[in-house]
C-alpha positions in Angstrom: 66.5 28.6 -56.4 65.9 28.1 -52.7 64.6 30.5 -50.3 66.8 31.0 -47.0 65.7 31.5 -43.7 66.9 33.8 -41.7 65.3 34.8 -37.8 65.1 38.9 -37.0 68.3 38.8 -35.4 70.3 37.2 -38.0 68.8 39.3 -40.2 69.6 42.1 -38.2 73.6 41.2 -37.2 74.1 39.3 -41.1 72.0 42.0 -43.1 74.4 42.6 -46.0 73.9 38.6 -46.4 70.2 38.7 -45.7 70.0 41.6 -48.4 72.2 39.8 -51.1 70.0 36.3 -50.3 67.0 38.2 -51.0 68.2 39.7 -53.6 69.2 35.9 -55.5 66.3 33.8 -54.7 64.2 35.4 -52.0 64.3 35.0 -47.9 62.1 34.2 -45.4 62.3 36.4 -42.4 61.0 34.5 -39.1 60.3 35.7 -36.0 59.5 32.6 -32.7 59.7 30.1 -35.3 57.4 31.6 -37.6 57.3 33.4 -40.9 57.1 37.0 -40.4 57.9 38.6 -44.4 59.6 37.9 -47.2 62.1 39.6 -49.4 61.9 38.5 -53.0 63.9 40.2 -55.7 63.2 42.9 -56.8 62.0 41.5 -60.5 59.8 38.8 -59.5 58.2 41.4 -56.9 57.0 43.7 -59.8 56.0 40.8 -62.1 53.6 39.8 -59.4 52.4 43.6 -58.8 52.2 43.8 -62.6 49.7 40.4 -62.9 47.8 41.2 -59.5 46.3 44.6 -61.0 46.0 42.9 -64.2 43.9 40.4 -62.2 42.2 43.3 -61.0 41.9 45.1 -63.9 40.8 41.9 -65.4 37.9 41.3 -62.6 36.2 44.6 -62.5 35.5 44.5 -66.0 34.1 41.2 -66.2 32.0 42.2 -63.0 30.8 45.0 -64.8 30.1 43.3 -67.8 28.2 40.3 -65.8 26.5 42.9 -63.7 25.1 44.8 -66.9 24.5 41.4 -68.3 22.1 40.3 -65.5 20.3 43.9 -65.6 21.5 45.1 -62.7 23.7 48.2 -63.8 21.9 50.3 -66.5 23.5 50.8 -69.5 25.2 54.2 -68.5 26.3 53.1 -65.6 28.2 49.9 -67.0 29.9 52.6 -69.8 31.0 55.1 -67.3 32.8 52.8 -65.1 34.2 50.9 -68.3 35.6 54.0 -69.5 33.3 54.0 -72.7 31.2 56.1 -74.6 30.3 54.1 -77.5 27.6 51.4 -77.4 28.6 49.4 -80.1 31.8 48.6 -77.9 29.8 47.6 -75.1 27.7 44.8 -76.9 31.6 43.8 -78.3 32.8 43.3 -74.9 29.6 41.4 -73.7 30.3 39.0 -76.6 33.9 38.8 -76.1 33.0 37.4 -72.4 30.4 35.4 -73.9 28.0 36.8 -71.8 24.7 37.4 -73.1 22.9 40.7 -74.1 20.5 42.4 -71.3 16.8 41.8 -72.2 15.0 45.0 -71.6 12.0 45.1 -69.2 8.7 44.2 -69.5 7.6 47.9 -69.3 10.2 48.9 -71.9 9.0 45.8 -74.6 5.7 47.6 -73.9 6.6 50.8 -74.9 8.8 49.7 -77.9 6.5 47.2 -79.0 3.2 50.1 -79.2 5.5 52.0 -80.6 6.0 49.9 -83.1 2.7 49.4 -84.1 2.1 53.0 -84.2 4.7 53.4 -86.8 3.2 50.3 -88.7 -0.4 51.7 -88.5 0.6 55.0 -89.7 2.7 53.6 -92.7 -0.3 51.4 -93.3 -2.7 55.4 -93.5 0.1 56.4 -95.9 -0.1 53.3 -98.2 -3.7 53.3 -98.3 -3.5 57.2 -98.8 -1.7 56.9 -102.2 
């Protein structure tokens, strides 16, 4: 297939031709000696829409994912604008981009981390308790 060329005013005075071209294998309009549009058919116009928002599609979530990734979009945040309300499916998707886990912050290992050792010093009261 070979595009035609057609200027504005062939287009204009030949436009059942210009239509059926377009229709067949696509056509360039020109306008001065330079491309102005095209007119593709009508099937390989919505096969590109179809991939460009997949593209799209495709791109936002991997932007979200990365930005969750690096710690930049809290964990709420990342599931709201992924549509998602399960976790579990979050950590999935981060490993289906291979991108890695966020570390929590410093002040958050803190808190986890005492927390921890409360637990571990209160089983350790029960045990010697018994």
């Amino acid at each position: 297939m070979t595009m035609k060329y057609f200027t504005s005013t062939e287009a204009k005075t030949r436009f059942g031709e210009f239509i059926a071209a377009g229709m067949k294998s696509g056509v360039c309009l020109t306008k001065n000696g330079r491309a102005a549009g095209y007119l593709v058919p009508a099937d390989e116009y919505e096969k590109q829409a179809t991939r460009a928002v997949a593209n799209v599609t495709a791109n936002g979530i991997e932007e979200v994912l990365a930005q969750y990734s690096l710690g930049k979009l809290p964990r709420l945040a990342a599931m709201q604008q992924l549509g998602i309300a399960d976790y579990g499916l979050l950590l999935r998707l981060l490993n289906a981009a291979g991108l890695p886990h966020p570390l929590a912050k410093a002040a958050e290992r803190r808190k986890f981390d005492q927390a921890f050792d409360d637990f571990m010093a209160q089983t350790a009261q029960v045990d010697a308790a018994q």
